[in-house]
N, C-alpha and C positions, 0 to 999 in steps of 0.2 A: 504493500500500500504506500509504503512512505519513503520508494526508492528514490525517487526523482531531488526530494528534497535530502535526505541523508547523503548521497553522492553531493552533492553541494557543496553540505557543511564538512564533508570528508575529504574534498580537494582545496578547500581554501585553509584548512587545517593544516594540511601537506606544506601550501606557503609559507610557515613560520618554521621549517625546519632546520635546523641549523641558525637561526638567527637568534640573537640574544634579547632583544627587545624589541617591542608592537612601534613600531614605523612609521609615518604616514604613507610610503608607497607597498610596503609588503600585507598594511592593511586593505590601501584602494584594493590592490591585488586580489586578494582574499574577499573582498564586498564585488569584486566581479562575478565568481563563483557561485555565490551564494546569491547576487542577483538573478542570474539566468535559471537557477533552481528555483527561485521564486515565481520568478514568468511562467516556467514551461510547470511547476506544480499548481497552476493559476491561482495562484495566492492577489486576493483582489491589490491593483495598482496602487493603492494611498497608503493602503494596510504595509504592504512591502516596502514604500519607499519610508513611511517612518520608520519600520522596523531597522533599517540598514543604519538611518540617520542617527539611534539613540544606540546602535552598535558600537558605529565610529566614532562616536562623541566620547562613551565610555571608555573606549581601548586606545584612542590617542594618546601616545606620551606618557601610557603606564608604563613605569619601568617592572616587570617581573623578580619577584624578591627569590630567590633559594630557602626553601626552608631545610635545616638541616635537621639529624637526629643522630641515633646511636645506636652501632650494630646493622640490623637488619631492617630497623627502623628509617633506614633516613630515608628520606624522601628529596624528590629535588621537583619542580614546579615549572616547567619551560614556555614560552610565548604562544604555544598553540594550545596547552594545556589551559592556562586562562585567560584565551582567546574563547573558547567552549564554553568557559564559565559565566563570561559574558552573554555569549551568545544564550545559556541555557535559563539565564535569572530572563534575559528578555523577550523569549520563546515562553518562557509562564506568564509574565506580565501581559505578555499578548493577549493569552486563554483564559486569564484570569484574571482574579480570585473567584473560585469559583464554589458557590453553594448548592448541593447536590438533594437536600434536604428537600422535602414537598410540605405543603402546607395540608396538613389534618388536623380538624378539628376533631376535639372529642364525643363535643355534646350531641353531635348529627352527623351522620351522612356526608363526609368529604366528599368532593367531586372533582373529577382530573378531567381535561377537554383536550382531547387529541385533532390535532388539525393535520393539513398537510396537501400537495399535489397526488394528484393519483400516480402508482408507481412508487411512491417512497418508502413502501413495508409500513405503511402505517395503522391497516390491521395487525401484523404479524406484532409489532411493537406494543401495540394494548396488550395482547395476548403477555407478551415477554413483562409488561409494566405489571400485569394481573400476576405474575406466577413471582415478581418481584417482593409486590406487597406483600404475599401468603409466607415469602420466606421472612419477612419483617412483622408478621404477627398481626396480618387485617386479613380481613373478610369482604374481598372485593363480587362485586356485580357489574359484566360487563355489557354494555349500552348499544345496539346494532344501531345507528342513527342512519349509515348510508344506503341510500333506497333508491341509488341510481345505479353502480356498479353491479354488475351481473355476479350473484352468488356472493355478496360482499356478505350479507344475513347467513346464508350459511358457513363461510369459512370461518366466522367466527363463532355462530355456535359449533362447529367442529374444534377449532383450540378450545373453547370451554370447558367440551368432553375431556379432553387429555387433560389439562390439569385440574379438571374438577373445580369449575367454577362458573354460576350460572349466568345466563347472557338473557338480556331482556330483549325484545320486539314487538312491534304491533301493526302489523297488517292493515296497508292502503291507511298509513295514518303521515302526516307529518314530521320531519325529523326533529322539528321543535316540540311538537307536541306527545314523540317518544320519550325525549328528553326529561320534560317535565313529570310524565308521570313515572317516568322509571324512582323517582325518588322514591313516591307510594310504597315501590316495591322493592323498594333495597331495606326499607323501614318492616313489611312484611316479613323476608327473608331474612333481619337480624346484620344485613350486609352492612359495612361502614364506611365503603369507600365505594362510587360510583366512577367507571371507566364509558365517557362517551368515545365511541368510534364514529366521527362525521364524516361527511362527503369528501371528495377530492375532487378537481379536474384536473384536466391536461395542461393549462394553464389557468394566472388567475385571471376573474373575472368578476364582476360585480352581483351578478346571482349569488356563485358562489359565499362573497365575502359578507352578502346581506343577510343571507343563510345562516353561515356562523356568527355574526353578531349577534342575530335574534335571538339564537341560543345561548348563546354569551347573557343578555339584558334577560331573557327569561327566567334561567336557570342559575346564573350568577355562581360561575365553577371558581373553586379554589385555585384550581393549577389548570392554565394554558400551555398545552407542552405541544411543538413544532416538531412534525416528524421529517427529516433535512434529508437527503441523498448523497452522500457524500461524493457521491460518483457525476455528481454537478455541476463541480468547480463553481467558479464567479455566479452563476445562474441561483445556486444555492443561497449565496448569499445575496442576491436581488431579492427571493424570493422572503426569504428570511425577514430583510427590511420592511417589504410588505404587508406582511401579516404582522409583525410588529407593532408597525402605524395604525393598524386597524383593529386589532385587537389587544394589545399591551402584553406580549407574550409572558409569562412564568420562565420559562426556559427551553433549549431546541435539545432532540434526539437525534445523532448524527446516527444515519444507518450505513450498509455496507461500506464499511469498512476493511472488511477483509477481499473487496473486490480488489478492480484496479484504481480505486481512487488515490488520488495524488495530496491528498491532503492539504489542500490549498482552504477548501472553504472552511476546515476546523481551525486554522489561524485566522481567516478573516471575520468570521460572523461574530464575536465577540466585541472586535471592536469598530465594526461598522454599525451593528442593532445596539451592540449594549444589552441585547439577551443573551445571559449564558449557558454555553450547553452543560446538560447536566448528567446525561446517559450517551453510552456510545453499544448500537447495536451490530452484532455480527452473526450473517448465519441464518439461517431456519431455527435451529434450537432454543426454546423458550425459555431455559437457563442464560443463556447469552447475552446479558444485559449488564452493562458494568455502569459503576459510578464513574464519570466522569476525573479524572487527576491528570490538569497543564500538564504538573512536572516528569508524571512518566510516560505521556506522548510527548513531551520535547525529550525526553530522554532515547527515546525510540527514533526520534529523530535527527539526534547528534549520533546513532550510533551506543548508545551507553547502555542498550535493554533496557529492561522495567523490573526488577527484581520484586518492587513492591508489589507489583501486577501480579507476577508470577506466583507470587505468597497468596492471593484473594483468592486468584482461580482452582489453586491448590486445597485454601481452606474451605469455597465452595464445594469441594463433591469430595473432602476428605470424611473418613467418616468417626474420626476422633482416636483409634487405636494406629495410625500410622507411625506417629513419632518413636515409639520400641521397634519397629521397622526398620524404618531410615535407619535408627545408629548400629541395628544388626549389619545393614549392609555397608556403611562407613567403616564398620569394623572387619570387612569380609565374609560375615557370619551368617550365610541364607543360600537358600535353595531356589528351584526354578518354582516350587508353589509362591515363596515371599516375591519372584521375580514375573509373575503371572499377573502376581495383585497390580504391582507396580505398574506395570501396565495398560492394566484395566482404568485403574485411576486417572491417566495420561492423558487415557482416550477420552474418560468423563470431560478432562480441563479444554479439551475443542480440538482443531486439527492443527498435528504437528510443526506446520511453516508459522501459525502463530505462535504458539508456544516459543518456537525457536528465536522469535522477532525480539520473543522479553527478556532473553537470556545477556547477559552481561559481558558476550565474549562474543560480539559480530565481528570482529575485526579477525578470527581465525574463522568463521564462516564464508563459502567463496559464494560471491553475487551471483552466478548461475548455478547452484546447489540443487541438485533436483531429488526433491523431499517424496518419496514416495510411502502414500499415507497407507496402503494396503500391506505394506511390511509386517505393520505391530498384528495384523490377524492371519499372517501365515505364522508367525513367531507361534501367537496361541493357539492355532492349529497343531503344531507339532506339540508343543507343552502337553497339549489336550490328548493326546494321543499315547504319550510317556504313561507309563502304570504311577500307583502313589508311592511304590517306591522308591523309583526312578527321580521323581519331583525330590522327594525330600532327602535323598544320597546322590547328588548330579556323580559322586565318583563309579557309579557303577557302568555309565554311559561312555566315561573318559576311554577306555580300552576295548568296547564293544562292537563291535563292525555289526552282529547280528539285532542288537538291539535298535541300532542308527536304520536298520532295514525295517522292522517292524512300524517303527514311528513311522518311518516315510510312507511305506503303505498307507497307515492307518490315517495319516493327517494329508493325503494326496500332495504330496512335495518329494524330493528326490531323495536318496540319501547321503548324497553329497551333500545337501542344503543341510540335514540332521545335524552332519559330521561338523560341518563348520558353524552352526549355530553351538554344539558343545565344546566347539572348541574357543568361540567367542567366551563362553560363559565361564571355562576356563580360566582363560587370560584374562577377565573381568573380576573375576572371583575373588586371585591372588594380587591384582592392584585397585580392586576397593581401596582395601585398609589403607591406603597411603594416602588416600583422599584426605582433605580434611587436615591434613597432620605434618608436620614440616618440612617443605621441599627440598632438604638438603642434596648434596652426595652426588650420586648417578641420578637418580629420577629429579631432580630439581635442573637437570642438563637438558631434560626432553622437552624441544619446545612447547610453549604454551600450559605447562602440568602447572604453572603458579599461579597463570587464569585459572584455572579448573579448581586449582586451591582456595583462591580467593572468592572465588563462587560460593563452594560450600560453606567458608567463614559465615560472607552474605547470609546464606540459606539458615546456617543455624541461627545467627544473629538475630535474625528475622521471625523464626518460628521456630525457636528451640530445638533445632535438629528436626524439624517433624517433614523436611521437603523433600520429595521421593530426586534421585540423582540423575539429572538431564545426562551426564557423563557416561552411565553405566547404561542407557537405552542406547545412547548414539554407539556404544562398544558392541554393544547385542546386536544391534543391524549392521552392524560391519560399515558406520561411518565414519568412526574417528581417521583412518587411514585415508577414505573416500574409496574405498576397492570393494565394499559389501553391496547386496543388494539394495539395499536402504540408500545410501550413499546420503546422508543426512546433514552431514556438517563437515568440515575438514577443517578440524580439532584434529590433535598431535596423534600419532600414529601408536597407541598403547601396544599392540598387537605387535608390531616389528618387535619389540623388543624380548626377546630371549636371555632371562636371567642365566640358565647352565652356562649358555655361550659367554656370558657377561662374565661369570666365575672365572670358566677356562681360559679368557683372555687374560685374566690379570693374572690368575697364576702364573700364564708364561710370559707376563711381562715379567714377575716379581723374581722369576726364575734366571730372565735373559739378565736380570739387574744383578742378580748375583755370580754369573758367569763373569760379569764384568769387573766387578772388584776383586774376583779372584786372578782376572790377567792383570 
């Protein structure tokens, strides 16, 4: 979603290399960059050009200080490093501050008013708002109001069904006049929070906008929430404007996002409306609804991942006994049943090229990475196919040729694919435990093992040890090298590495060293 502008901010970074201090020409340099990422991510033109203008102003003539320390500790701070910093306090200030919070009252019936163009997921999004509330402890009723859209009435009494929640309608009535009486019936049904789904068009137009005001002055909703396209660039935020002026929005829901949008109108509409978005949807899946946080899409956007992201989506479909998990396999200490679950869970958190987006370590990920999402269910195909005791002693599989035959049968994959999935899990098994734990020695030599270190830090820091290990999936699909089926990421090559061979080398070095001081 957010290459167009991440490529930007990661070639005008590239300009401060070697240089000791922010410039006036090696910064112009660097705001051309991140200019043309601006245009071509269609980030609206006023929106961009200040954004550049309170760049340069701040990073003119900063001299970058070294901060020093002690031991393993030091740190040093270079011109592109808080080049980024800048750039990342200004990328929030853009989005934000943002309040994510909706307005419910207690004593009745809250009301939420979803607007939006037709096309924008703006049923799907009530649907995802409904299944939101129920996880924050309300009892929503959702509102069929659109009586133009063909099967607009039923798609959303269909989402209803699935998450079990009821949707009101009334046949050859008005969508104002559904509106109003749905209260009657959220007050009937004990509901506390009513979900209108209004009309849309193709564009705006003044039917349309008279429509929703009526409902607006009849029904007088708590929250006006804007359902945006992200895949609309500048248009998005015209529209945004509009509905603004005319209805005083609450705040906008930026949807596909996981498409190809370039993310230009989630920098602009902020501060062109002065409504802030407050949910970012992604997907079909009616879990999929996040609270909107500037700092970890600008963070997504410099390149930095979202760790904090990664922690929500984890804590949403964790299911509380994880964290005895995780430090089993931090420690090396788990089977392919603990290595099933882990999995399963992965797949709960959305589709892997997201996940991958949040992760803290883009800069060893290669830009045309081809993330194949049907990996993690041939994996559990063979798993599923292993006996229980197989899962729970992987050493019985290490030397078996006839057991790597049965699995293949029985999970329709080869037994080549068996062999090399036990042999991943192998070499995954006995460099767990170093995760996590000081990268000295020989493994602290293997590029990239102190990103993957300083991840985990992240991870425990964050959730107590409790976040299942991006590192040990990407080893299981044969990506860390980029040579597995999976080809997922190209993080450092665990797998080349052969400890015996590692041994025998140094013996006959220790050996050839002592041939030597004997001549």
């Amino acid at each position: 979603m957010l290459d167009v502008l991440s490529d930007g901010f990661k070639k005008a970074t590239e300009k401060f290399q070697g240089k000791a201090r922010l410039s006036e020409d090696n910064i112009n340099e660097a705001m051309g960059d991140i200019r043309r990422s601006l245009l071509e991510a269609d980030v609206e033109y006023s929106v961009g050009k200040t954004f550049l203008s309170r760049v340069k102003e701040k990073s003119l003539g900063e001299v970058v200080s070294l901060k020093a320390g002690k031991g393993v500790d030091k740190l040093k701070v270079t011109p592109g490093d808080h080049f980024i910093k800048i750039c990342k306090e200004e990328l929030e200030g853009l989005m934000g501050p943002v309040d994510t919070s909706l307005s419910l009252p207690n004593n009745r019936p809250a009301s939420i008013m979803m607007v939006g163009l037709q096309g924008t997921g703006k049923t799907t999004t009530t649907g995802k708002l409904a299944k939101y509330l129920i996880r924050n402890k309300r009892k929503p009723l959702m509102v069929a109001a659109d009586i133009y859209r063909p099967a607009a009435v039923d798609q959303l009494k269909v989402l209803g069904e699935r998450i079990e929640v009821p949707v009101f309608h009334l046949e050859n009535t008005s969508p104002v006049e559904i509106c109003k009486q749905a209260k009657d019936k959220a007050m009937e049904l004990d509901c506390d929070t009513l979900l209108f789904d209004t009309a849309g068009r193709l564009t705006i137009d003044d039917k349309l906008m008279d429509e929703l005001s009526d409902i607006k002055s009849e029904c007088t909703p708590d929250n006006i929430l804007l359902v945006c396209d992200a895949m609309m660039g500048q248009d998005a935020v015209t529209t945004a404007k509009a509905f603004h002026e005319r209805l005083a929005l609450s705040g906008v829901v930026m949807t596909k996002l996981d498409g190809d949008a370039r993310g230009g109108a989630a920098l602009s509409i902020k501060e062109v409306t002065g409504a802030p978005i407050k949910f970012l949807g992604m997907g079909e899946d009616l879990e999929r609804l996040e609270e909107f946080r500037p700092e970890g899409l600008a963070s997504r956007i410099l390149g930095l991942g979202d760790i904090v992201g990664l922690m929500e989506d984890f804590e949403r479909v964790s299911d509380g006994d994880s964290e005895e998990e995780a430090m089993r396999m931090l420690s090396g200490q788990f089977n392919f049943r603990d290595f099933y679950e882990q999995i399963s869970m992965i797949q709960k958190m959305g589709p892997l090229k997201d996940i991958m987006a949040k992760l803290p370590m883009q800069n060893l990920i290669p830009k045309d990475v081809n993330v194949d999402e049907k990996e993690l269910g041939r994996i559990k195909a063979m798993i599923d196919s292993m006996t229980e005791k197989e899962r729970l002693n992987p050493n019985l599989l290490y030397q078996s040729q006839s057991r790597a035959k049965r699995i293949a049968v029985g999970s329709g994959r080869s037994a080549k694919e068996v062999s090399e999935l036990v042999k991943r899990f192998k070499t995954m098994h006995s460099m767990m435990g170093n995760l996590g734990k000081n990268m000295g020695g020989l493994m602290g030599k293997i590029p990239g093992m102190n990103k993957l270190s300083q991840m985990n830090q992240m991870r425990k820091m964050a959730t107590g040890g409790g976040m299942p290990d991006m590192g040990s999936l990407a080893s299981m699909m044969g990506g860390l090298d980029g040579a597995g089926a999976g080809k997922t990421s190209g993080a450092p090559a665990f797998k080349r590495v052969d400890r015996d061979k590692v041994k025998k080398a140094r013996r006959a070095a220790k050996n050839s060293r002592k041939r030597n001081r004997k001549k």
